[in-house]
N, C-alpha and C positions, 0 to 999 in steps of 0.2 A: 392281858394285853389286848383287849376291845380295840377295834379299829374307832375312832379318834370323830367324830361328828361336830364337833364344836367350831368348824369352817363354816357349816352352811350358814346363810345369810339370814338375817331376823326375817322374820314376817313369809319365810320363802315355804312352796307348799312341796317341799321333800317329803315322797313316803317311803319308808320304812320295813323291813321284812317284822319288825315286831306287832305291825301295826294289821298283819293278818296271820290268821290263825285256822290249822289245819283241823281241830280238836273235835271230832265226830266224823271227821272223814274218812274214807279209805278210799284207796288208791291202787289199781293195777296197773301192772308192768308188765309187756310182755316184748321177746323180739320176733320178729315175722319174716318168713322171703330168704333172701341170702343171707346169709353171715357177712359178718365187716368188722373190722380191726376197730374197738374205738365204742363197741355197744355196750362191755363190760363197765366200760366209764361211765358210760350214759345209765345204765343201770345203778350204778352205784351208785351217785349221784341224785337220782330220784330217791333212792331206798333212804338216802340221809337227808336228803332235805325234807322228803316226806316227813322222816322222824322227828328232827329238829322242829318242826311245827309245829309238832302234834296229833300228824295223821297214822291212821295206821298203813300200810303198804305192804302188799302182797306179790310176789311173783307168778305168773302165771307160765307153767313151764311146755315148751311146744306150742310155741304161739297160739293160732285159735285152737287146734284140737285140745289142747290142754282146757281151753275155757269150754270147749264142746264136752271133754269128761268127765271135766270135775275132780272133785275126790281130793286125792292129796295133789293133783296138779296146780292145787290154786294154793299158795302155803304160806302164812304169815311170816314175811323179814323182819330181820334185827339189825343192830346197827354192824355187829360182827360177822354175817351173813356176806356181805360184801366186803370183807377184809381181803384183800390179797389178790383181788380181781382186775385193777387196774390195770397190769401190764400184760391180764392173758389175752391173747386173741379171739375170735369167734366170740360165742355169748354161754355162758354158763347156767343162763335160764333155757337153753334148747330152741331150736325153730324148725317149724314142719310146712312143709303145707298141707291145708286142709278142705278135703271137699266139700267135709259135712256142713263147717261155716257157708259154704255157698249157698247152702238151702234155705231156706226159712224153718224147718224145724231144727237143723242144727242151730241158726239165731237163739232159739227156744231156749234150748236148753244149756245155751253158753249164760242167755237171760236169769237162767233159774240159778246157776250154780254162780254167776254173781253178788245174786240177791241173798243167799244164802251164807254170804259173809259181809252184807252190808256196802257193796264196791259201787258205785255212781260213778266214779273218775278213773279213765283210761289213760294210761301213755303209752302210746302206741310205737314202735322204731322199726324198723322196715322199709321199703320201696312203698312206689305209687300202688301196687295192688293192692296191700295190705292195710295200705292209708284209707284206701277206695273202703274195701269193706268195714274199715273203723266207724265210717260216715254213715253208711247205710246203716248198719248195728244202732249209729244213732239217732237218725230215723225214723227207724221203729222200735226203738225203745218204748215209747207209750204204749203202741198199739199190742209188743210183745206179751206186756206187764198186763194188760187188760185180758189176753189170752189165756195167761196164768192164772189170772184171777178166776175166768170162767173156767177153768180146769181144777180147779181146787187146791193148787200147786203153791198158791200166793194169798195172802185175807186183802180187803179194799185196805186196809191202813196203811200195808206194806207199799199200793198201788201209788199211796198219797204222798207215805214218806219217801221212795224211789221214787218220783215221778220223772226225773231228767238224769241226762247219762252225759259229762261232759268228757271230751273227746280232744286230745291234743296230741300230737304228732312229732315225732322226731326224722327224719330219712337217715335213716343206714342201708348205706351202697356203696357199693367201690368206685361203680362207673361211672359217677358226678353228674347221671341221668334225669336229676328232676329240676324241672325249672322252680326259682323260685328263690332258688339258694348258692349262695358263692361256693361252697365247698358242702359234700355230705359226709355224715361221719365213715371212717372207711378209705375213703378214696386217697389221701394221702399218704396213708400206710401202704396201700397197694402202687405206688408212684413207688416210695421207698426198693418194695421188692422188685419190682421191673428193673427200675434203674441200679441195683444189686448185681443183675442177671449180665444186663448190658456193660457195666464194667467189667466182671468177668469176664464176660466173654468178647472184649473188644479188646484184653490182652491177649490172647490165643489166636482171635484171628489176625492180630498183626503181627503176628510170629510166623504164620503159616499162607499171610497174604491172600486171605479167605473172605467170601462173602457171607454174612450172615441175614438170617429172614427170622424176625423173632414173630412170634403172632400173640396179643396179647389182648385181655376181655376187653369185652364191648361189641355185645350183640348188635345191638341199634345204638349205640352212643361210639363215639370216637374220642374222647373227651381223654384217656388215659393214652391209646394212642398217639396221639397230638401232643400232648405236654410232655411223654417220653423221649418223643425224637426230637423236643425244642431244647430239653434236655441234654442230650447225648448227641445232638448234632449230626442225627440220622439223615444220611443219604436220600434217602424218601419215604414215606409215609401214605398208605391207604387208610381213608375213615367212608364209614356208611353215610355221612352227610354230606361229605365233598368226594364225590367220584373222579378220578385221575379224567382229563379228556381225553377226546378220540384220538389213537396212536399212543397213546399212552407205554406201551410196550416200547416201540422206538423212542422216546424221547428218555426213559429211565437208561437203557442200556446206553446212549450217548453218555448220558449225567454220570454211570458209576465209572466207564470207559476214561472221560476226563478226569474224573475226584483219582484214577490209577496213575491218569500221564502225567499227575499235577505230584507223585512220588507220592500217593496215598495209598498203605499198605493192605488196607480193609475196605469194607463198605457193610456198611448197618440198613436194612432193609425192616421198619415195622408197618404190621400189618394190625387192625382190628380184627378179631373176628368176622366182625358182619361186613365188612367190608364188601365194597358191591361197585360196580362200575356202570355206566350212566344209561346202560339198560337195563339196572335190577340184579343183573346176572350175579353171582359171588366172583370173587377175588380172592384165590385161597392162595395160604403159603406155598405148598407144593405147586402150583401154577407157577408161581412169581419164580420158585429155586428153579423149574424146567427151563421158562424162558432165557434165566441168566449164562443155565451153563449150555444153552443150544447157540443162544448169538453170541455170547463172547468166551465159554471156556472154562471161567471161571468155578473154581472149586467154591462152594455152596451148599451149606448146612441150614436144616429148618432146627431153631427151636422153638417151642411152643410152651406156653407159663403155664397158661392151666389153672390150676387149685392152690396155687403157687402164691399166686396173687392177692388168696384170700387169708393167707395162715401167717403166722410169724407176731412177735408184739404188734401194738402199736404205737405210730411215731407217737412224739410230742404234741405236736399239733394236735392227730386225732385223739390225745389224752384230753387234753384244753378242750377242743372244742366240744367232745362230745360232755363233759362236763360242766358245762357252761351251758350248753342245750339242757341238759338232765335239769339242773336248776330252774334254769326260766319255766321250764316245763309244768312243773312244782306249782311253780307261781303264778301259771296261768290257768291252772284247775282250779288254784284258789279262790283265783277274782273271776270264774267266769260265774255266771247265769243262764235260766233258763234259757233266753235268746242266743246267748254265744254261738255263734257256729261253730265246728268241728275249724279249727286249727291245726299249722304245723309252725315248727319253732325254726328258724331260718336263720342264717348269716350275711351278714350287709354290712362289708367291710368288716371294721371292731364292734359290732352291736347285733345283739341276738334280738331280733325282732320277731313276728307272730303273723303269717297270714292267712288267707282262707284258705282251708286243706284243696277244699274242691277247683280251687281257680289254679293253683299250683299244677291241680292232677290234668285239668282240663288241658293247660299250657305243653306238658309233657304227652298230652296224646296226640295234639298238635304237630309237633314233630316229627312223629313215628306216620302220621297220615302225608306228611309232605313229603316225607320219603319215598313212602309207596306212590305219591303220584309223581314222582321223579321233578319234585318242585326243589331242586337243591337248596337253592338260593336260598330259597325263605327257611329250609330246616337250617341251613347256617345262623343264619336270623333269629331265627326263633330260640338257638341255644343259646342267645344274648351274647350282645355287644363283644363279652369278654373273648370267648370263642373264635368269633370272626378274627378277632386282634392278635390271638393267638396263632391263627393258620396264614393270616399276612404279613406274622414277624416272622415264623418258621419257613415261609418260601422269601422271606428279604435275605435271610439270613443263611439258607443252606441253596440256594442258585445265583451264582455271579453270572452276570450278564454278559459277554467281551467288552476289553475295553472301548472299543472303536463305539459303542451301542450306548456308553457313559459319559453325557454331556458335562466335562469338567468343569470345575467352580474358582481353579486356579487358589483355592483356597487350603490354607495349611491347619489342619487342628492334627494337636496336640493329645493324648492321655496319661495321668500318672495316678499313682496310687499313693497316698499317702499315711501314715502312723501304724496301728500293730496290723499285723494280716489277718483277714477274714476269707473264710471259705467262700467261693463264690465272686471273688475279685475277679478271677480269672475269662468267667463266663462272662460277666459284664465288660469286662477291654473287648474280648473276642464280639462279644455284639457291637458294641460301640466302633471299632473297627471295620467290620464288615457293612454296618449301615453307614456311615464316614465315605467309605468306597464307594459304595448303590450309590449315592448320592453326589458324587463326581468330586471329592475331597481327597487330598492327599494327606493321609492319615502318619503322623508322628508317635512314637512312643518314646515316655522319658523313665529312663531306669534308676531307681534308686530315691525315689523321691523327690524333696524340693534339692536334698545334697545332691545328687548326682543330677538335676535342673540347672544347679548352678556350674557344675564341673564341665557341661555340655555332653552328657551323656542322654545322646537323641539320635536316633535313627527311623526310617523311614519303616512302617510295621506292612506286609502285604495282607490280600486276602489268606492265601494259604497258609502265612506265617502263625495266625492263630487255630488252628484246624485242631481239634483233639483238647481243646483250652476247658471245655466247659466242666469236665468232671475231673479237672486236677484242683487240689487246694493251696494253701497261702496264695503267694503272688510270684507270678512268674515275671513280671516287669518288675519284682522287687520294691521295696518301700519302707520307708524309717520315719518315727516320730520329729525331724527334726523342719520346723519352722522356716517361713523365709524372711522373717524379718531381718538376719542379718545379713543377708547374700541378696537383697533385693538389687543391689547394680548389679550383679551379677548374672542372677538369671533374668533383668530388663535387655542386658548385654545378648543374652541366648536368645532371647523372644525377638530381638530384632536379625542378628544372624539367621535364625532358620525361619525368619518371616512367618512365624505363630499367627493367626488372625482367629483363634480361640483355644480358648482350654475346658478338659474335662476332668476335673477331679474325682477322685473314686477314694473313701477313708473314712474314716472316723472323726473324732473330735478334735484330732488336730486338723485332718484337713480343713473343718469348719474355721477353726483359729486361722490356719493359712491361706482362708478365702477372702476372711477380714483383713488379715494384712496386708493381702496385693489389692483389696477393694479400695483401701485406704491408702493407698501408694500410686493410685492413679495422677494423684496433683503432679506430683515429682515425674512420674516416668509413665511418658505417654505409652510406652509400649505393653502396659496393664489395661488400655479403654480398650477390650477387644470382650465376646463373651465368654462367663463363666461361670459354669454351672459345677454343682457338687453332688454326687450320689454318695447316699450313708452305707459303710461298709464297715463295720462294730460287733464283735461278738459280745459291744456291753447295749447295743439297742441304746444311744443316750444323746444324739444327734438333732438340736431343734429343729423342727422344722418335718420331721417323720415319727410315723407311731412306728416302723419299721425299721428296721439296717439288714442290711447283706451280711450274712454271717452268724445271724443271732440264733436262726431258726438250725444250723446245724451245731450250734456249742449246747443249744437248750436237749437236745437230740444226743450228743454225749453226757451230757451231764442225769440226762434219763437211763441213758445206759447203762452207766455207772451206779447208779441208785438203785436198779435192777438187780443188780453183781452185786452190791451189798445186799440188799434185803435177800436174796440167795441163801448168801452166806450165814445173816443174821437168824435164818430161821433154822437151818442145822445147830447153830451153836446154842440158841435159845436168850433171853433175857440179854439182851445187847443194844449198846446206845450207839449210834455212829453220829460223830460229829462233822461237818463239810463244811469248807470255806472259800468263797467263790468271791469275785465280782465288784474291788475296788467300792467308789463312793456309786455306782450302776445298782440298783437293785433287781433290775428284769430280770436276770437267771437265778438268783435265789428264792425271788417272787414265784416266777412263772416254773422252777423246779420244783415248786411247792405243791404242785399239783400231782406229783410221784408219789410211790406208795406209803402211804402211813405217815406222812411227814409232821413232825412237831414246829408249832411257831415258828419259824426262822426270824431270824435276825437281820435290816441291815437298815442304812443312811438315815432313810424317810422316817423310822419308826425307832424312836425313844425306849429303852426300857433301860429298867433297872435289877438290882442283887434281888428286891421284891419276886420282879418276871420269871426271873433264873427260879429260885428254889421253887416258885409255883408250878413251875414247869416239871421240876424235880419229881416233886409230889405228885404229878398225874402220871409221870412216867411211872413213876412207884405202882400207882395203880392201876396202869395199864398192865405191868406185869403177872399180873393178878388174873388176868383174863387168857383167853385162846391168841391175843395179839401178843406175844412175846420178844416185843422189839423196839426201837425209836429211831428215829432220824432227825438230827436237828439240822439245818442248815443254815448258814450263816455268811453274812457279807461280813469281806476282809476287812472293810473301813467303817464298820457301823458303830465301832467304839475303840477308843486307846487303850481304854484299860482291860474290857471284858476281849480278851485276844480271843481266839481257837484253842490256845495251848492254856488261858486262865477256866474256860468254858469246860475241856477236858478236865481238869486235874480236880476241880469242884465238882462235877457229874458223875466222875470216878469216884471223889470223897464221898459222896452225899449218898452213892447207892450203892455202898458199900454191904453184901451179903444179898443185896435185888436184883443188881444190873452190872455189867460192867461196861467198858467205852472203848470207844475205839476212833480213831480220825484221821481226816482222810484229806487234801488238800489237792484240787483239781488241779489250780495254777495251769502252764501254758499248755495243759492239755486241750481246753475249749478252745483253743484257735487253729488245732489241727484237726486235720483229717479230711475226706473229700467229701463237697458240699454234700446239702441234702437236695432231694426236688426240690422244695421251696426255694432255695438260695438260689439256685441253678438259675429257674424259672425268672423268679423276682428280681435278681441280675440280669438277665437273660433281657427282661422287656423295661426295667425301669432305664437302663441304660441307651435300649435299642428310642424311648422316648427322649431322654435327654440330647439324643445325635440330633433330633427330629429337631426341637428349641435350637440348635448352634443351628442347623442349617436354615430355619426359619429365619431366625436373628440377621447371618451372615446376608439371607438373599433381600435384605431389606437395606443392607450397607451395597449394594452388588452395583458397582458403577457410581459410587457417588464418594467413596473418602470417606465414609462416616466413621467418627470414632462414637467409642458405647462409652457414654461420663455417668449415663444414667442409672439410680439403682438396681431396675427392674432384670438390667443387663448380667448382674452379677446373683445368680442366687441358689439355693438349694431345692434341689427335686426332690418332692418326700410324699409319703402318703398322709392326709390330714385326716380324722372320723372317716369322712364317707367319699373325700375329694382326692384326687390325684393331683397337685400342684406344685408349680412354681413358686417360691418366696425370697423376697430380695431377702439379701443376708444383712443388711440394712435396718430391716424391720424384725429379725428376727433375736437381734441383741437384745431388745427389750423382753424376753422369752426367756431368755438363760438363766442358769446360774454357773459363771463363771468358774467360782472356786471353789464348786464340786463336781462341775462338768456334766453339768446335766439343764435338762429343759424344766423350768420351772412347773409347769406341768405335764401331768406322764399319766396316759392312759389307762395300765395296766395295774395302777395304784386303786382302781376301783372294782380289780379282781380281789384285792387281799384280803378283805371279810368271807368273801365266798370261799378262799382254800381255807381258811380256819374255821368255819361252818361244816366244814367236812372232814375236817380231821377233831372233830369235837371240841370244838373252841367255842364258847356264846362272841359273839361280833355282832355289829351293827351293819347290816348290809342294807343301801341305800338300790329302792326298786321302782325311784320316780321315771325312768326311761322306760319301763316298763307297764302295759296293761294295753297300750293301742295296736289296734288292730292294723296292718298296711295292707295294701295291697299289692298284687303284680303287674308289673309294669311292662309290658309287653315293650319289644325293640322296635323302634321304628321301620316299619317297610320302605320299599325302592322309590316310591312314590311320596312319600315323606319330605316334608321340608329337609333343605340341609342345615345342620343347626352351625352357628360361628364358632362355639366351643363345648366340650363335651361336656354331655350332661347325665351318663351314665350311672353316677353311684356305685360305681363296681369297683372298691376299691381293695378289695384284700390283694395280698401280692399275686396270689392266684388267679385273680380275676379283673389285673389291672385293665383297662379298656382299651388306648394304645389304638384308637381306633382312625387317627392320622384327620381327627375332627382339631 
């Protein structure tokens, strides 16, 4: 089952992963610095694609000390070497730090015990220190080699045939500290455990009507702070970039004093570590718990994460991502050259791209220097666009102004939620509400979908009324698959009653269907020309118009979980198939499940096979059993065929490994649309919503005094993230995108991961690498003194790093 190349266009210059070749190479691997959730992948990932090449690859264990000893620290991998590694945490290659690399004679000798197994290609995974001395090491690689040579250590030919040391880069870090890149591997995992911590413990403390101070890493970054409390809807928040103003003491005790009078049980208090106040000074937990319970009283508990933050699996994401880095990584030792500079492999939106290691490191010391000169501003800045965006949704969103201070817009929007529930609904009403309010709007919620829209179930939603919203799941405003086409007098009847003057959709594929049908029902009922925008919220990710939905990233995160709990079990029992079936005519969670441990082919919509595929498949599982991997996973979409069922898949897999294997199956069903979001959802909710408020209120102040009805398409359409863009799309333009009667967008990004997870689970595939080989640069944010631009131009678009920056 080859992934399928016979799309591309005649004459088109597509290259090919066949079309370079690793075969005399070798390759090191080591991780450096802290540990991070998510380097095991990345390691993995190198070790197979290396192999698939035809390089050989090496781990080097203890980051540089290990290449400073040598010996057996440097040890030839296999492809079974990284079997089983995916879902552990930390790195199973060791990380140290080491002084001796600091020297030039430690260089030396890291130089010699390289050379001594033939290695020229580093991949390095680590923070900026570790990046640093990758650089340096190369250098002086030449001048090393020529040291050697005068030492007697090395002959000239060895000098001729080493002559260059190419040097590519991964960052593993929790604290999301280095510029350059939307997310590092690590840092999502560690979002995971925090926000773990704080649901716990924001049951206890509203039981006991308790304040809590949690303090969590980030020495000089604020970056996990920040997105924790955007999160969890933390009361207030210290970061080492933005220091609280003067009085800051007085204006927190006011803020948790009111969040009590307002019949709020708790108060959540995160702190950074390096937190600092805008003389330098620290801001520790235990300060913050003194001050609470001297001025008001308050019972006040420090917890502090700790080590906490570094340990535990890793999510989904950092499975993906760091695997996806591990790859490109591969590929970019392959094609570099003498001149190549030392690189790190970066994310940019959906595309791992490559830039210069040193401009990355440079950018990131930046920061750490504007701190020290108490230059806030620009360290806000400097952490990019995303950043700022993030710390101006989190004070829109956790300080209400009084009403008397809120110039009203006399204007009514509306929110509902529409078809199956997705985790993370909830976080997005509660922002879209709360910025709705900031913005002098009187904010409606319709319960029960477009049915209870037309029954006139609408009540007016307050600020307080969503307080606690963001880390509950399904939907608490309630929602059902069912359309408006036939209750459009109906709910035209409600929109004019409670004087609607916009709507904000929050759903899936039917609300996209139910955006088309009130678009197209404006001729008849004027009371649809007002705007309306839709947020994707889908745990099938199938919404045109977004490579994203709200909900996806926590069903892909149970369905990891679960795959975990099997391969558990499968390795106690020995020689075991497990069968799973997920995901309608949607491929993304069987796709992007594919990246869990050990997984065989999956099956589903996009991708044809036949009884051929099946027994082929048979047969390698046959011989996989045969080896130290004693197991399979198949995964499977519910609609990828009529005939080949779950239960036809089982009873064949059973027959056929009969006395090798035996099977077993497992059927997620409505378990993927429970449970309480993830970060990602939280977040991604959290700001793509708090932007869509920002469009209706845009829209509306453009109608403000004149009557204007909205006839036009622009007025009706879907918020989604595109490649690299944040956008607007008339739903207009977007029919021509679809595919109706499978419900899906005719093209889907995530369909050009499917060669790479069968690359890695020992599949030959065709993986196309023409996006691949150019070098980018970093793109510093524009300072204060900068043009203002009319629309943004940021390219920040992973959920994580939506920009949001009110351009």
């Amino acid at each position: 089952m080859d992934a399928d190349d016979s799309r591309a266009p005649k004459g088109s210059l597509r290259k090919f992963l066949e079309h370079l070749s690793g075969a005399g190479k070798a390759i090191g691997v080591l991780t450096s610095g802290g540990d991070a959730q998510g380097m095991n992948a990345a390691v993995r990932a190198v070790v197979r694609m290396g192999i698939y090449v035809g390089a050989k690859v090496y781990f080097i264990y203890e980051g540089y000390q290990g290449m400073v000893d040598g010996g057996a620290n440097i040890a030839e991998a296999d492809w079974e070497s990284v079997s089983s590694i995916l879902q552990v945490g930390g790195t199973i290659i060791g990380s140290a730090r080491c002084q001796a690399f600091r020297t030039r004679e430690g260089r030396l000798k890291a130089a010699c015990n390289l050379l001594q197994r033939g290695i020229t290609n580093l991949c390095v995974i680590g923070g900026d220190g570790s990046l640093t001395g990758a650089n340096l090491f190369r250098k002086e690689w030449s001048g090393l080699l020529e040291e050697l040579a005068r030492n007697g250590q090395i002959d000239k030919e060895a000098v001729q045939k080493y002559a260059y040391l190419n040097v590519v880069g991964m960052v593993g870090s929790i604290d999301n500290d280095f510029c350059g890149t939307d997310m590092t591997i690590g840092t999502d995992s560690a979002l995971h455990r925090i926000i773990e911590v704080i649901d716990a413990i924001m049951t206890t403390a509203q039981s006991h009507q308790r304040t809590f101070v949690l303090e969590v890493m980030g020495r000089h970054c604020g970056y996990l702070a920040l997105v924790s409390a955007l999160a969890c809807g933390a009361d207030w928040v210290f970061l080492p970039e933005s220091p609280p103003e003067e009085g800051w003491e007085e204006q927190m005790c006011v803020k948790l004093s009111e969040n009590r009078a307002r019949k709020k049980r708790l108060n959540i208090i995160i702190v950074a570590e390096g937190a600092i106040d805008t003389q330098n000074k620290p801001i520790t937990s235990e300060k913050i718990k003194e001050l609470v319970v001297t001025q008001l009283g308050y019972d006040t508990r420090v917890t502090i994460l700790g080590h906490v933050q570094r340990g535990g699996t890793p999510s989904a994401f950092d499975r993906i991502l760091a695997s996806r880095m591990g790859v490109e990584a591969v590929i970019a030792l392959l094609e570099a050259t003498p001149d190549t500079p030392a690189c790190v492999v970066s994310l940019n939106g959906n595309h791992a791209v490559r830039l210069p290691l040193m401009e990355c490191v440079q950018m990131t010391q930046d920061v750490q220097k504007a701190m020290d000169e108490r230059r806030f501003q620009d360290a806000v800045r400097l952490r990019g666009r995303s950043f700022a965006g993030n710390l101006n949704t989190y004070k829109r969103l956790a300080i209400k102004l009084p009403d008397d201070q809120i110039p009203k817009t006399n204007c009514n929007v509306a929110v509902i939620n529409v078809g199956a529930p997705a985790a993370g609904m909830n976080a997005a009403v509660r922002s879209a509400v709360r910025v709705g309010i900031a913005d002098g709007h009187r904010m409606l919620a319709i319960y029960d979908g477009f049915d209870g829209f037309a029954k006139g179930q609408i009540k007016e939603i307050g600020w307080t009324d969503v307080g606690g919203w963001t880390g509950q799941g399904g939907s608490i405003l309630g929602t059902k698959r069912v359309l408006p086409g036939k209750y459009l007098e109906e709910i035209a009847t409600q929109m004019r009653a409670h004087s609607i003057n916009a709507l904000l959709i929050i759903g899936g594929f039917e609300a996209y269907l139910g955006l088309l049908e009130l678009s197209a029902a404006r001729e008849k009922h004027e009371e649809f020309c007002v705007p309306m925008v839709m947020v994707p919220a889908t745990v099938s990710n199938n919404v045109p118009g977004s490579d994203f939905s709200i909900g996806a990233d926590t069903a892909l995160n149970t369905i990891t979980d679960t795959c975990d709990r099997i391969k558990q079990s499968a390795s106690g029992t020995k020689r075991r198939v497990f069968i799973k079936s997920m995901g309608g005519y949607r491929g993304y969670l069987a796709n992007m499940g594919g990246s869990r441990p050990e997984p065989m082919p999956h099956t589903f919509s996009k991708e044809p096979f036949d009884i051929r595929d099946l027994q082929s498949n048979v047969e390698r599982l046959t011989q996989k059993m045969k080896t130290t991997i004693q197991r399979g996973l198949v995964l499977r979409n519910e609609s990828c065929s009529e005939n080949y069922t779950t239960d036809f898949i089982y009873q064949l897999y059973s027959e056929e490994g009969k006395g090798v294997f035996d099977c077993r199956k497992n059927v997620l069903g409505h378990m993927q649309q429970g449970g309480a979001p993830s970060p990602f959802d939280r977040n991604f909710g959290t700001k793509i919503s708090a932007r869509a408020m920002e469009w209706i209120t845009a829209k509306l102040k453009e109608a403000r005094g004149r009557g204007k009805k909205f006839t036009t398409d622009d007025s009706v359409c879907v918020l989604g993230i595109s490649k690299r863009n944040v956008i607007f799309q008339p739903v207009a333009e977007l029919k021509q995108q679809t595919d109706f009667e499978h419900r899906i967008p005719k093209e889907q990004w995530w369909l050009k991961l499917r060669p790479l997870m069968k690359i890695l689970a020992k599949y030959k595939a065709s993986y196309d690498v023409s996006d691949s080989g150019q070098l980018e640069h970093v793109q510093p944010s524009p300072g204060a003194s900068d043009p203002v631009l009319p629309a943004c131009t940021c390219n920040l678009d992973s959920p994580w790093t939506i920009c949001f920056c009110n351009t």
